[in-house]
C-alpha positions in Angstrom: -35.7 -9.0 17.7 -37.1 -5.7 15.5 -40.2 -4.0 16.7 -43.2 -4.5 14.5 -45.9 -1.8 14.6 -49.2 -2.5 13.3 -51.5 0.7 11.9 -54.8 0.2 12.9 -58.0 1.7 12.3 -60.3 0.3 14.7 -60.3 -1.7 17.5 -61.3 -5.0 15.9 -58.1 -4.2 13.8 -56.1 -3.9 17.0 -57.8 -7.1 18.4 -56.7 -8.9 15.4 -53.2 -7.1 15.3 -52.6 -8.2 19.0 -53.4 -11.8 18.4 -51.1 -11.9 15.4 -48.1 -10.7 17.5 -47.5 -7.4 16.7 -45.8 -5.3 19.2 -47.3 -2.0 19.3 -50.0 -0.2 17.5 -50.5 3.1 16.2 -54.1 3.8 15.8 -55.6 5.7 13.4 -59.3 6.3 11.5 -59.8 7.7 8.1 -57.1 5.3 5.9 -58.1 7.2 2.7 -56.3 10.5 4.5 -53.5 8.8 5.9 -54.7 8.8 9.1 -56.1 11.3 11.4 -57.3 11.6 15.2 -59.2 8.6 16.8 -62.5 9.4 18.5 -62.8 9.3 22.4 -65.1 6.4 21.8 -62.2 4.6 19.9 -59.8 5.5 22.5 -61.5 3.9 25.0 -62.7 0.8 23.6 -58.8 0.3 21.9 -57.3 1.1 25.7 -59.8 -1.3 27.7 -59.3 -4.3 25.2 -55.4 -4.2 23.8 -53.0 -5.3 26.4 -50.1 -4.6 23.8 -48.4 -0.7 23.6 -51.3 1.6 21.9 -49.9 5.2 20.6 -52.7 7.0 18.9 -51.9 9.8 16.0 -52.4 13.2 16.9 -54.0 14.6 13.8 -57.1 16.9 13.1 -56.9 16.7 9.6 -56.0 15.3 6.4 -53.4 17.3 4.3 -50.5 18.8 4.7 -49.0 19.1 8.5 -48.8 23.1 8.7 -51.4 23.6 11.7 -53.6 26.8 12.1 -54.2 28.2 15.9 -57.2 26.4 15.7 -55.7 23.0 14.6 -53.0 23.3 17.4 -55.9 23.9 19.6 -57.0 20.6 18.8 -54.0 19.0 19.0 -53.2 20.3 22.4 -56.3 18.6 23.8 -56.7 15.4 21.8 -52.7 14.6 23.2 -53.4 15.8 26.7 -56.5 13.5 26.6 -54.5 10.6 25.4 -52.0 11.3 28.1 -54.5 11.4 31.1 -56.0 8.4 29.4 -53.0 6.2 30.2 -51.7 5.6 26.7 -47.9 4.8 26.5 -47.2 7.3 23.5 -48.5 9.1 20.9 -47.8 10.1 17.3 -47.5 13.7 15.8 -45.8 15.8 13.3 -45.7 19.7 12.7 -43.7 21.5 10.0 -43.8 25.3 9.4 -44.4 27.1 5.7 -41.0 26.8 5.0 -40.9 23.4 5.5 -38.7 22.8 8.7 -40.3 21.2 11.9 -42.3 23.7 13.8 -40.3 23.9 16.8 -42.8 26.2 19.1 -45.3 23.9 18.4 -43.4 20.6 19.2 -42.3 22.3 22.2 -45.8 22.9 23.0 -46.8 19.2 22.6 -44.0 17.9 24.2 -44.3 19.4 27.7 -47.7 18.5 27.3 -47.1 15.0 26.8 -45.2 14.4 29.7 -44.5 10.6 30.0 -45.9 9.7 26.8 -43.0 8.6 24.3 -43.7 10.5 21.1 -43.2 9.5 17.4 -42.5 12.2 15.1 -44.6 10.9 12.1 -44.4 11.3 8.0 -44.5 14.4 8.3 -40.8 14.1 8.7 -41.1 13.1 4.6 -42.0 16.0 4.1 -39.6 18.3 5.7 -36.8 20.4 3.5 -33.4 19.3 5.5 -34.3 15.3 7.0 -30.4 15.3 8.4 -31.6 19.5 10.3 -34.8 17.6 11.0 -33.4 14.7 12.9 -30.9 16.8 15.2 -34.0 18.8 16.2 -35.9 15.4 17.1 -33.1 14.7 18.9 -33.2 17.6 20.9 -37.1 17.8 21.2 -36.7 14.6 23.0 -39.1 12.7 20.6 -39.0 8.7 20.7 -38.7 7.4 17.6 -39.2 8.7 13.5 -41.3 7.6 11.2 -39.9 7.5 7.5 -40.1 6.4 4.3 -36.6 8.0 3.7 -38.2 10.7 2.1 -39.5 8.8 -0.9 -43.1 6.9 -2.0 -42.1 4.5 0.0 -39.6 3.2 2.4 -38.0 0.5 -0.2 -36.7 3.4 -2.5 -35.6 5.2 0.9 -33.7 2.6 2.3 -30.7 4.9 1.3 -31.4 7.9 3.6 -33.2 5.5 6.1 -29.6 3.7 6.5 -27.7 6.8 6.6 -30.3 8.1 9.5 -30.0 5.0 11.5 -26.1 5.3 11.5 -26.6 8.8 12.8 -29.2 9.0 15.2 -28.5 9.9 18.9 -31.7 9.8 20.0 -34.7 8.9 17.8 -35.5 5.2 17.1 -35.8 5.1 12.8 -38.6 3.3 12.0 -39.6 2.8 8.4 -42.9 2.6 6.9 -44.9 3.0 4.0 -44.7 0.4 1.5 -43.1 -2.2 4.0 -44.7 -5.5 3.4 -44.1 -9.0 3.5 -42.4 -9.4 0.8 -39.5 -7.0 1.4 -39.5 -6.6 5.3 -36.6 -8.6 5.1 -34.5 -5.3 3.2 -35.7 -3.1 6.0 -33.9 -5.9 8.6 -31.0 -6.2 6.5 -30.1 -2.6 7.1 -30.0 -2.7 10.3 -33.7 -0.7 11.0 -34.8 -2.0 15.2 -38.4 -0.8 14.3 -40.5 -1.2 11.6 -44.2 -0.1 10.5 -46.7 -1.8 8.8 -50.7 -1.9 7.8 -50.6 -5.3 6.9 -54.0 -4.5 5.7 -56.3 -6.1 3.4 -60.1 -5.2 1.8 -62.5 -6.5 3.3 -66.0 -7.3 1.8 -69.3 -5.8 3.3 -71.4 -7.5 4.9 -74.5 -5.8 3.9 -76.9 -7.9 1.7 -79.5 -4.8 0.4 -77.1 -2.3 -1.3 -78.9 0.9 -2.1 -77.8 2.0 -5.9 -77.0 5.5 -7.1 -76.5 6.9 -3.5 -73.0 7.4 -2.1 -71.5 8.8 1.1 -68.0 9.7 -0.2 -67.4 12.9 -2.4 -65.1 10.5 -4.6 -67.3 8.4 -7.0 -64.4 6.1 -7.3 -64.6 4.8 -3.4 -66.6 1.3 -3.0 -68.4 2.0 0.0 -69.1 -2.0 0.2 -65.6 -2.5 1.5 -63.6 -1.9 4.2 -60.0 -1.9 5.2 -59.0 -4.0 8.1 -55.5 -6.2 9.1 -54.9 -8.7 7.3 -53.6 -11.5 10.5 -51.9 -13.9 8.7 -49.8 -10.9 7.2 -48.9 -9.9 10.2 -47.9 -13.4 11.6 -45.6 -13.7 8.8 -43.6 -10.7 9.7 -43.4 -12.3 13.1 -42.2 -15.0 12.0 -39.8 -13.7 9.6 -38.5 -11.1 12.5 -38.0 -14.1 15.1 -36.1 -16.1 12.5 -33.9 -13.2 11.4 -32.8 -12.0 15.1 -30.2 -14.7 15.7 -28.6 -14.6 12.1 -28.6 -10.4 13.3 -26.9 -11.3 16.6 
């Protein structure tokens, strides 16, 4: 059967992500950026109450994924602290100016990551050469890559996400962005092991007094009475949509 991995942004997220059968979670805060760097709090809580695979993202920002000294810096800690914590793997992704993966760096993280299986994240999307960029995964050593085929999202990839499949040595292909219920059967059909998912919803706040005029967010267009979480029947669906298609795949 295919791999379902859950994005999470919180532990009651992973909680729910767990009990609906997902098989791994990446986890993640700050959806609105794509996803950056949990907190050590986060860390902890997620690792002491998720028996299921947990691979945090490596990320100190939001943006693009060409790192100053003193993002690296960052980096090199928050995965060494993930590895010493006891997680299984972690997430990351480094390109240079030019737009090529930022071999030093990766090198860099690697070592440092020791057991840790990596997943070369989006950032891969964003690369200049994904067929270069994929031979260099290959030789870094990394786990699996996360891709949307180098489009919006991973439905319009499906092209290059096949033709990256079919030539991996190495690297797992995992597609994400965009994958949902109601086409997580495409991603199956072409032969993709692993596959990514929020399954999220919105969520409602739970606050009763909501203070008018005042806002935390530099974008006036954010509600700040809701909040993303997983959405568990979602996930469950995929399940069972996985389980069903894995003898007609056999």
């Amino acid at each position: 059967m295919a791999t379902l991995e859950i994005c999470c942004f919180g532990a009651e997220c992973a909680l729910v992500a767990e009990r609906a059968g997902a098989d791994r979670i990446e986890l993640c805060t700050s959806p609105a950026e794509g996803g950056i760097t949990p907190s050590f709090g986060m860390l902890r809580q997620v690792r002491d109450l998720v028996r299921i695979p947990v691979h945090p993202i490596v990320r100190p920002r939001g943006g693009d994924f060409c790192y100053t000294q003193a993002d690296f810096s960052a980096m090199k800690n928050d995965i060494s602290l993930i590895r010493d914590m006891g997680f299984s793997g972690a997430v990351v992704g480094l390109l240079n100016e030019e737009g090529h993966i930022d071999l030093p760096k990766m090198e860099i993280l690697m070592e440092l990551a020791g057991p840790l299986a990596i997943t070369f994240h989006r950032a891969f999307d964003m690369c200049i050469n994904p067929l270069l960029a994929l031979e260099q995964l290959t030789q870094l050593g990394v786990a699996r890559i996360l891709t949307s085929g180098q489009q919006a999202n991973a439905e319009l990839g499906l092209p290059l996400l096949r033709t990256l499949n079919e030539k991996t040595q190495g690297p797992i292909i995992m597609a994400g962005a965009g994958v949902r219920l109601s086409n997580i059967q495409k991603f199956l059909d072409a032969g993709l092991k692993e596959i990514h998912s929020s399954a999220g919803k919105v969520a409602p706040s739970t606050m009763i007094y909501r203070k008018a005029g005042v806002t935390m967010s530099s974008d006036s267009e954010v509600d700040e009475f809701t909040h993303y979480c997983v959405d568990e029947d979602t996930v469950e669906a995929m399940k069972d949509i996985m389980s069903i298609y894995a003898p007609l795949a056999s």
